[in-house]
MDAnalysis code that builds the backbone (N, CA, C; Angstrom):
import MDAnalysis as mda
import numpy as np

u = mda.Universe.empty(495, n_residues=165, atom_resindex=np.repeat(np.arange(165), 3), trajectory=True)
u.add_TopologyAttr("name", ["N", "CA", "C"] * 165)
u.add_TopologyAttr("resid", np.arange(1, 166))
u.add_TopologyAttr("resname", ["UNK", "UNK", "UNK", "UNK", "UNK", "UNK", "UNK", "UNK", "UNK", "UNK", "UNK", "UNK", "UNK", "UNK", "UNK", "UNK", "UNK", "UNK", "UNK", "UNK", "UNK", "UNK", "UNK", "UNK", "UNK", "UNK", "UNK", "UNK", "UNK", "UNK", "UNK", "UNK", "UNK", "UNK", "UNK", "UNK", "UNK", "UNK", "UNK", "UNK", "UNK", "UNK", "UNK", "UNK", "UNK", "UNK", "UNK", "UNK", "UNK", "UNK", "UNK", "UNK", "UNK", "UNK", "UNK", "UNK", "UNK", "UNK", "UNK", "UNK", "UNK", "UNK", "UNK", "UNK", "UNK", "UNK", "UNK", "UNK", "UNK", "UNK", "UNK", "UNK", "UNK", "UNK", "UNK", "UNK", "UNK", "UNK", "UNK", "UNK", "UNK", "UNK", "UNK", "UNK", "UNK", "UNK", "UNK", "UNK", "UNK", "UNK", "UNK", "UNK", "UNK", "UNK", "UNK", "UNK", "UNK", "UNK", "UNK", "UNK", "UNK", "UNK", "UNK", "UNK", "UNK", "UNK", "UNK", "UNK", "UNK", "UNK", "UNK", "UNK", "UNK", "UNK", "UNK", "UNK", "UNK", "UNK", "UNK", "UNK", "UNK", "UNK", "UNK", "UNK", "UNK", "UNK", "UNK", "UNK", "UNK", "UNK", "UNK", "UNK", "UNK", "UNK", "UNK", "UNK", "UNK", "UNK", "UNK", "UNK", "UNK", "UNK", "UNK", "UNK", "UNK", "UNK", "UNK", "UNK", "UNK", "UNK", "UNK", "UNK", "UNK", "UNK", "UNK", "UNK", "UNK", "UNK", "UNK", "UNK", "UNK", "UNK", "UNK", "UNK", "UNK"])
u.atoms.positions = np.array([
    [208.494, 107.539, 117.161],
    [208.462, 106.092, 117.113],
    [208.614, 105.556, 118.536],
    [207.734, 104.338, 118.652],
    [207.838, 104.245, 120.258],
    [208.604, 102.540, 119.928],
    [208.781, 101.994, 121.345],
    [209.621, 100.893, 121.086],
    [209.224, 99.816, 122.079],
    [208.782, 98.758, 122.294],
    [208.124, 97.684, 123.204],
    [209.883, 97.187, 123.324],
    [210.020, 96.251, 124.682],
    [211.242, 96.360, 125.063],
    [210.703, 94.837, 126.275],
    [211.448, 93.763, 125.352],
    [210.751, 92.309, 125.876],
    [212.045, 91.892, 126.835],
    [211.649, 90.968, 127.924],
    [213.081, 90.394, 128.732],
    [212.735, 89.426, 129.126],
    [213.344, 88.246, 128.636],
    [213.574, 87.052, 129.096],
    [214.578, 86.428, 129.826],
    [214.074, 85.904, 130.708],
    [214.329, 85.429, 132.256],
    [214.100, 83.991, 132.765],
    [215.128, 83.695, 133.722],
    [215.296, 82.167, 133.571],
    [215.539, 82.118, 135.343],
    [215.619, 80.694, 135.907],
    [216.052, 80.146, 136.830],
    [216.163, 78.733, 136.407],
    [217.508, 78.186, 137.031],
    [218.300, 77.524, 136.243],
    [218.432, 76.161, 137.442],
    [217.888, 76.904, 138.924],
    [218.081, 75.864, 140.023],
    [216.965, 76.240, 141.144],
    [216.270, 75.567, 141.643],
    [215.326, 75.630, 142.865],
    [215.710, 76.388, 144.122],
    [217.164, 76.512, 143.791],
    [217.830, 77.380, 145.190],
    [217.643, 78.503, 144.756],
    [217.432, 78.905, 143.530],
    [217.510, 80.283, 142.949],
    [216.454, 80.897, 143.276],
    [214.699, 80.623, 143.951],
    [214.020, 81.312, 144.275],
    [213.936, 81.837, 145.710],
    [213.866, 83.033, 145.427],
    [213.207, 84.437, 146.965],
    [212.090, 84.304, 147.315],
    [211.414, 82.901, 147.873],
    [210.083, 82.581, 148.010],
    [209.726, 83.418, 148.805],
    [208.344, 84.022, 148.751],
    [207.502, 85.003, 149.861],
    [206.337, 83.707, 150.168],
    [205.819, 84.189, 151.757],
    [205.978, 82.784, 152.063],
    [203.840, 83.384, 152.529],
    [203.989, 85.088, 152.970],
    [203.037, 85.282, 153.167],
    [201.765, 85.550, 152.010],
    [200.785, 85.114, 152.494],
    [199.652, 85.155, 151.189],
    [199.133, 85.682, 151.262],
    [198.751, 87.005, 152.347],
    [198.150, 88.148, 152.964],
    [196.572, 87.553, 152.401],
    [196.023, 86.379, 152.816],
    [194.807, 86.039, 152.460],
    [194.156, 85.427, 150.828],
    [195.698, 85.506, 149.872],
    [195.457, 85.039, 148.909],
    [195.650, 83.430, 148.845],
    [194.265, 82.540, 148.075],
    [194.236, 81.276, 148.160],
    [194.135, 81.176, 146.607],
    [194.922, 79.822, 146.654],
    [196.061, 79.593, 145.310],
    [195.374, 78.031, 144.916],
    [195.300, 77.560, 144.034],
    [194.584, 76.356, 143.813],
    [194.758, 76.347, 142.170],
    [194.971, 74.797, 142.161],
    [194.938, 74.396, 140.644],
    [193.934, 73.754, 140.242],
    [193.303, 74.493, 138.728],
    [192.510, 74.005, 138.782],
    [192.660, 72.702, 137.918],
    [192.400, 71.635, 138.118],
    [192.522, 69.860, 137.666],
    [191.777, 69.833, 136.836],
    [190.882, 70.192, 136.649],
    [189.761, 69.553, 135.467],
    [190.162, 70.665, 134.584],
    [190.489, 70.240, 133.301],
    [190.663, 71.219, 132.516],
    [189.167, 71.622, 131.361],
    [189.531, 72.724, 131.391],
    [188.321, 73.103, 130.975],
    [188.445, 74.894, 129.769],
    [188.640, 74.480, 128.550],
    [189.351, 75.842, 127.704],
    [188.612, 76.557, 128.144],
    [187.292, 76.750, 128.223],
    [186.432, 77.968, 128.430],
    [187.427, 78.967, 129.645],
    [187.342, 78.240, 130.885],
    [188.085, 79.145, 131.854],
    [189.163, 79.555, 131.451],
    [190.386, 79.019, 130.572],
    [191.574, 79.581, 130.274],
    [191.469, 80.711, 129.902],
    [190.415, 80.784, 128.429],
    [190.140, 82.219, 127.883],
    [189.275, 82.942, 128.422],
    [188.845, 82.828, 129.462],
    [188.236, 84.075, 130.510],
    [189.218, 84.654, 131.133],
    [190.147, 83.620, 131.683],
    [191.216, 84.556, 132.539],
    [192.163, 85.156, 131.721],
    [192.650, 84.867, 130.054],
    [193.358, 85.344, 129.992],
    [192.881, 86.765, 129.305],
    [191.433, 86.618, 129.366],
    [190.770, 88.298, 128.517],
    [190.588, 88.928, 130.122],
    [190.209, 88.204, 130.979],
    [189.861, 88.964, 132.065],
    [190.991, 90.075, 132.955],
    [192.294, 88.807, 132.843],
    [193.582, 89.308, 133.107],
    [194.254, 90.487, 132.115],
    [194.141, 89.836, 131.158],
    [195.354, 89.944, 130.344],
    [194.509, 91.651, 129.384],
    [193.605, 91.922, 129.677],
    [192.848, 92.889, 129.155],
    [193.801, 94.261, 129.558],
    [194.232, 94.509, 130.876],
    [195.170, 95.695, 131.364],
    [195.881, 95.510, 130.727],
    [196.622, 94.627, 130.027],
    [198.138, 94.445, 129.544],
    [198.383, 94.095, 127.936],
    [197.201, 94.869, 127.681],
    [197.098, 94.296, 125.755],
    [197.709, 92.539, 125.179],
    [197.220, 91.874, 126.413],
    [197.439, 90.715, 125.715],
    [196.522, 90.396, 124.641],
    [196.462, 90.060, 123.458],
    [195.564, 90.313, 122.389],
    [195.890, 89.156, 121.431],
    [197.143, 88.545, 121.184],
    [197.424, 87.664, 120.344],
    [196.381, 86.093, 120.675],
    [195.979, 85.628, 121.315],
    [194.746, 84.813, 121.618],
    [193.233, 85.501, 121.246],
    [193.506, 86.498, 120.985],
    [191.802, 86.823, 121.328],
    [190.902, 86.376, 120.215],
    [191.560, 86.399, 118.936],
    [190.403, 85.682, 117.805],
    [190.164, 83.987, 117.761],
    [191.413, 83.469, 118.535],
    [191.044, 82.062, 118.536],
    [189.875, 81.373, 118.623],
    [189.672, 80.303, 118.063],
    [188.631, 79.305, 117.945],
    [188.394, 78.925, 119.058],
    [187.355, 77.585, 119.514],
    [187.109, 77.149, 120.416],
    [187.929, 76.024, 120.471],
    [188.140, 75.061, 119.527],
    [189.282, 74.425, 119.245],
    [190.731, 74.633, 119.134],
    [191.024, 76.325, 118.850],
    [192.318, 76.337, 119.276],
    [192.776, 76.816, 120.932],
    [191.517, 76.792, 121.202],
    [191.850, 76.833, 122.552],
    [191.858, 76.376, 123.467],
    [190.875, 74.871, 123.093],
    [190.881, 73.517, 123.854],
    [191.973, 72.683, 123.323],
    [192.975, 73.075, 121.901],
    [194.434, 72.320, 121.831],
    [195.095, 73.331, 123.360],
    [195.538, 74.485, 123.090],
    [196.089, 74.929, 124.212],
    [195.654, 74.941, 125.699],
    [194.387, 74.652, 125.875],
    [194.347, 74.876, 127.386],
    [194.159, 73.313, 128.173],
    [193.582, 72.342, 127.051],
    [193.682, 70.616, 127.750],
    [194.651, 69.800, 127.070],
    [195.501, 70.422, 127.254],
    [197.055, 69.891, 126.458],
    [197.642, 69.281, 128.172],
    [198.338, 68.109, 127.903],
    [198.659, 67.696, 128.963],
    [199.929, 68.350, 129.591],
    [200.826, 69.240, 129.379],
    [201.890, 70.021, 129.349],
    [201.107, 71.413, 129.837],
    [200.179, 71.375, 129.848],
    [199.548, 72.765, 130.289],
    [198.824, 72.849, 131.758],
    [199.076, 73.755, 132.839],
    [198.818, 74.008, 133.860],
    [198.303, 74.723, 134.237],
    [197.104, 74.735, 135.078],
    [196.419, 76.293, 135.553],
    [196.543, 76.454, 136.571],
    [196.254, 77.738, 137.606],
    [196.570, 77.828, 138.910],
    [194.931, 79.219, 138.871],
    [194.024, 79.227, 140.007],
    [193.577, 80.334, 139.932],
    [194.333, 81.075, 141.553],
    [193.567, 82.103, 142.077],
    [194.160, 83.199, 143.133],
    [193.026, 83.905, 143.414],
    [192.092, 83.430, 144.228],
    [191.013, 84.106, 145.007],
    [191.086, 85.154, 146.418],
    [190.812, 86.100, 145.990],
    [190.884, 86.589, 147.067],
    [188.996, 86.926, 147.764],
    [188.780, 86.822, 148.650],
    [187.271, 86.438, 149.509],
    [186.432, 85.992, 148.094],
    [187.006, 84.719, 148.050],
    [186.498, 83.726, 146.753],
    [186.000, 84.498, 145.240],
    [186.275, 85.386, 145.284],
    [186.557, 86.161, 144.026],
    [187.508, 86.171, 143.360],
    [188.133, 85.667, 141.716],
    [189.366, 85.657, 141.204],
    [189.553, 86.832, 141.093],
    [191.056, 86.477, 141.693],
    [192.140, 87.799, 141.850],
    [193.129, 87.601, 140.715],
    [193.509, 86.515, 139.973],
    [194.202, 86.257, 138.945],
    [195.116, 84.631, 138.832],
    [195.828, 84.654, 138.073],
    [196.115, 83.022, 137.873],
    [197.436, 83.240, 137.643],
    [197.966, 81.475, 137.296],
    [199.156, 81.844, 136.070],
    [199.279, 79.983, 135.472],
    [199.435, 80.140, 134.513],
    [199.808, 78.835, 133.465],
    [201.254, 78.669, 133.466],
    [201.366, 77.223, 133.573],
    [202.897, 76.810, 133.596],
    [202.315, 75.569, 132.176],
    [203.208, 75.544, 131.516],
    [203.897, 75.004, 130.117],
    [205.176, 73.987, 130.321],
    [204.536, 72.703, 130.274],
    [206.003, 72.441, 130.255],
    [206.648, 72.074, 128.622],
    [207.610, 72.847, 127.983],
    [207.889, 73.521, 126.881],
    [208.756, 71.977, 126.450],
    [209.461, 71.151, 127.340],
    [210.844, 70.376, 127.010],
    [209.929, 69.506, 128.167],
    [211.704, 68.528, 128.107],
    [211.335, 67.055, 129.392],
    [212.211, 67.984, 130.537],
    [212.660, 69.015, 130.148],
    [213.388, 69.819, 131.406],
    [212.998, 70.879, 131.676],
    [211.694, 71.704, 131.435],
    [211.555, 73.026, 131.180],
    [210.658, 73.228, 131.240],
    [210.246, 74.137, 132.146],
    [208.733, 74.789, 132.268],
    [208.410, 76.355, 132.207],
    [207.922, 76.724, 131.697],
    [207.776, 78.426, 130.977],
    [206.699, 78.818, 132.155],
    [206.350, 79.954, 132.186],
    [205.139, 80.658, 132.756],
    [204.791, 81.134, 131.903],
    [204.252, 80.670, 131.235],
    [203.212, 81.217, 129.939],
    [202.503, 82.406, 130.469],
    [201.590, 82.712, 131.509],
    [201.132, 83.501, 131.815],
    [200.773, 83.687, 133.242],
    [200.378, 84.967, 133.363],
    [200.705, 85.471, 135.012],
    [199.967, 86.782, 135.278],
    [199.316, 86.687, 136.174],
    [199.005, 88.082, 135.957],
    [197.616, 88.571, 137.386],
    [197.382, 89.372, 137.759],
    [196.334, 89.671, 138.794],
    [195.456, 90.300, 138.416],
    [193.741, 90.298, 138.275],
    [193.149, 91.833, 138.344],
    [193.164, 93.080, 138.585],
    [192.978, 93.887, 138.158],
    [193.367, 95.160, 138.052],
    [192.701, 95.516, 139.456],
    [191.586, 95.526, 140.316],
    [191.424, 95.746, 141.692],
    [192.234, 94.892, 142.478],
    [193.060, 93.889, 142.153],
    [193.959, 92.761, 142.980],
    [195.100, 93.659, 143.436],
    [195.640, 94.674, 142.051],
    [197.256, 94.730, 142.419],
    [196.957, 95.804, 143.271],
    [198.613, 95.573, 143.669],
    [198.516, 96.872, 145.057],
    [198.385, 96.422, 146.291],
    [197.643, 95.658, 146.560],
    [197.639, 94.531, 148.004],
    [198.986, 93.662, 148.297],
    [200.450, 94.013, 147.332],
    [200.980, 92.933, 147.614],
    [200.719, 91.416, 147.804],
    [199.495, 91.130, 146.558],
    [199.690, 89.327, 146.174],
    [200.605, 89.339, 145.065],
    [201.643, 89.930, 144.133],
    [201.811, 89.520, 143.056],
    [203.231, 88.337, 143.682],
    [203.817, 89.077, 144.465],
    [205.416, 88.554, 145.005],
    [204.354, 86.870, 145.670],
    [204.191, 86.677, 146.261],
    [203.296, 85.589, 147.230],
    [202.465, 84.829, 145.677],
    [202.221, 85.235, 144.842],
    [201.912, 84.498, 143.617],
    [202.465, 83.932, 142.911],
    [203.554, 85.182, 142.379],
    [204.980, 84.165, 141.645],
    [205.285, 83.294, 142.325],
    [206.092, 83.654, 143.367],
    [206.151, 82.578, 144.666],
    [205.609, 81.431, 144.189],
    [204.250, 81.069, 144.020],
    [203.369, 79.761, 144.221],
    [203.750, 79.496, 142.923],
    [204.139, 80.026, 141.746],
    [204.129, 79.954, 140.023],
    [205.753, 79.220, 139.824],
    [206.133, 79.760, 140.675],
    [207.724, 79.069, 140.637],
    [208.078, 77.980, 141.339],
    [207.356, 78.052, 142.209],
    [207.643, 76.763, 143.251],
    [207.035, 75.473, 142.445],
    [205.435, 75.848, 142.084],
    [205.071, 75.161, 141.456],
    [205.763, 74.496, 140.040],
    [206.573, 75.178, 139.525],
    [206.922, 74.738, 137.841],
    [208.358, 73.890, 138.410],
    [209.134, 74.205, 140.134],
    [210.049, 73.076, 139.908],
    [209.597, 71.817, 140.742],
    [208.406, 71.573, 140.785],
    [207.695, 70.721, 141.493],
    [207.407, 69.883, 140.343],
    [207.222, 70.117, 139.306],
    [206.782, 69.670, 137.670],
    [208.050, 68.506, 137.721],
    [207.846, 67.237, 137.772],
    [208.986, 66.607, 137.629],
    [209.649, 66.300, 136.204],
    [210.667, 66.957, 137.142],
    [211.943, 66.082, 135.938],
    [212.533, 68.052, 135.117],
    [212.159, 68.860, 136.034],
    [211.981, 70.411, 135.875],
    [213.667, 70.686, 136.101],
    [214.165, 71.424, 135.070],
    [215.400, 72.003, 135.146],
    [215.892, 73.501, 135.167],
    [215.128, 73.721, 134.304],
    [215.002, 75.591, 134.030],
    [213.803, 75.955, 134.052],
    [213.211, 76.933, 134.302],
    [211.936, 77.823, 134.858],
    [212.506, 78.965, 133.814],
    [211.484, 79.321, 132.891],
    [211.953, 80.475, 132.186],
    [210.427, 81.232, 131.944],
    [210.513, 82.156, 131.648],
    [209.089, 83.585, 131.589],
    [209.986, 84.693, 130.720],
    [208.621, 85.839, 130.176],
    [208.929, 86.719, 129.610],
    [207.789, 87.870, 129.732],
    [208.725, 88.918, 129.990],
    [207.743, 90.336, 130.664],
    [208.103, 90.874, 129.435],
    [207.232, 92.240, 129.412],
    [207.461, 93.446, 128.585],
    [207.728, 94.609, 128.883],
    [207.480, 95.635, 128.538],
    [207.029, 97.121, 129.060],
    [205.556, 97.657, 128.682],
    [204.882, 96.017, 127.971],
    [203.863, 96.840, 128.382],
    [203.036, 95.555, 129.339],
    [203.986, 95.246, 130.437],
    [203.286, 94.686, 131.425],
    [203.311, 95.397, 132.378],
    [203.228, 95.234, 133.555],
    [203.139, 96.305, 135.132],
    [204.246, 96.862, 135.618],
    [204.029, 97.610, 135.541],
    [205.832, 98.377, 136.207],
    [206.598, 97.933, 136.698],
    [205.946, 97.307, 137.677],
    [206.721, 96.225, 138.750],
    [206.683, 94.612, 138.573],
    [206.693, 94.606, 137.514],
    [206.435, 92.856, 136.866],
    [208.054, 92.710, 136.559],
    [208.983, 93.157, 135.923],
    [210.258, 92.728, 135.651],
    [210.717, 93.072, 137.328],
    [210.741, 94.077, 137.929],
    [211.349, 93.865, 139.353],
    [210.631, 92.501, 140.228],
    [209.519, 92.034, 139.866],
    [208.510, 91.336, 140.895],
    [209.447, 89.943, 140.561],
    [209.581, 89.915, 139.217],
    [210.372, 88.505, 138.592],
    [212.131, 88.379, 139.281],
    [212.906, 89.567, 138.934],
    [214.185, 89.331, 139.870],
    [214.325, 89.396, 141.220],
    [213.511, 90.109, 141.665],
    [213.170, 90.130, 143.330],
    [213.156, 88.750, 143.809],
    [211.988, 87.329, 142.601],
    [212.055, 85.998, 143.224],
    [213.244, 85.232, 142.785],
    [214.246, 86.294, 142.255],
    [215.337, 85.166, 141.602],
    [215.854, 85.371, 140.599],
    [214.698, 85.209, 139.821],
    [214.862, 85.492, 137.827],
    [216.156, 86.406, 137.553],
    [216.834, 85.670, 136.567],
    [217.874, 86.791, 136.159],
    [217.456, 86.459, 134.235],
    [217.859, 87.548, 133.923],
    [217.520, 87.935, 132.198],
    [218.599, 87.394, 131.368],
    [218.142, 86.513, 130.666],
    [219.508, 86.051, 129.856],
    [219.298, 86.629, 128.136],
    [217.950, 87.359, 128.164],
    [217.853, 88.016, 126.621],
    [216.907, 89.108, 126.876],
    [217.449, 90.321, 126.184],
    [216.562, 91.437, 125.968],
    [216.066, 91.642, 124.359],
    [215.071, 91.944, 124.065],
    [214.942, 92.108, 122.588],
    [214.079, 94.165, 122.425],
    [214.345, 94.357, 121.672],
    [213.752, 95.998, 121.757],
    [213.301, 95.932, 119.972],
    [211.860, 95.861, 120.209],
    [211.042, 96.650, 119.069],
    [210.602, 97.525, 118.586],
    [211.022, 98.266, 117.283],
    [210.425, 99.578, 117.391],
    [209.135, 99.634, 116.480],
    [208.137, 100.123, 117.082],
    [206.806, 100.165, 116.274],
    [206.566, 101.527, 115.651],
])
């Protein structure tokens, strides 16, 4: 029996992030016009290494409620104008913004953009006014270095949950 092993993680104050400041050439941009089609490209394009799968049968309508929802944020991450990966900020409350999602191409990682990404994902969600807590959730079956990449900028875990499949 194997066991998926989830951790949720918070920052609670703007002093709390380990911003990396270098972008080793990664350019970060939100994209404004919302548009569902792009959401669900990046998140099959991304999220394909990491069995993200719970979106994938959605409608076209349930994905233009989630992706031009005014609480919903995109960011892309080009590297020589090719997407390198994104991340969505949620704002969940009138105090609270989630990172719904996060993540780089599978030729991206390894260059050291993920730290210089969060970076931009966190800064960005306490820029969200009226932002109190910043909270996200990794797995084990995200990147090895995705729960270290998250406390490295700060994040500390205020819940673990362990599933056994």
């Amino acid at each position: 029996m194997s066991s998926i092993t989830t951790w949720y993680l918070e920052m609670t104050s703007p002093s709390q992030l380990k911003e990396v400041e270098e972008s080793k050439g990664l350019i970060v941009s939100e994209a404004k016009v919302k548009q569902f089609q792009l959401n669900r490209f990046l998140y099959t394009y991304i999220g394909a290494a990491w069995q993200w799968f719970d979106k994938l049968n959605w409608t076209d309508e349930q994905w233009r409620d989630w992706a031009e929802q005014d609480e919903l944020r995109t960011w892309l991450a080009y590297e020589a104008g090719s997407p390198a990966g994104f991340f969505e900020l949620n704002k969940t409350s009138a105090t609270e913004v989630e990172i719904a999602y996060f993540g780089l191409a599978p030729k991206f990682i390894g260059k050291g953009y993920g730290a210089y990404l969060l970076s931009q994902a966190v800064r960005s969600a306490w820029e969200w006014q009226g932002t109190e807590r910043v909270w996200l959730h990794t797995c084990t079956l995200d990147h090895g270095h995705a729960l270290r990449n998250y406390q490295a900028r700060g994040f500390q875990v205020y819940r673990e949950e362990v599933e056994q499949n």
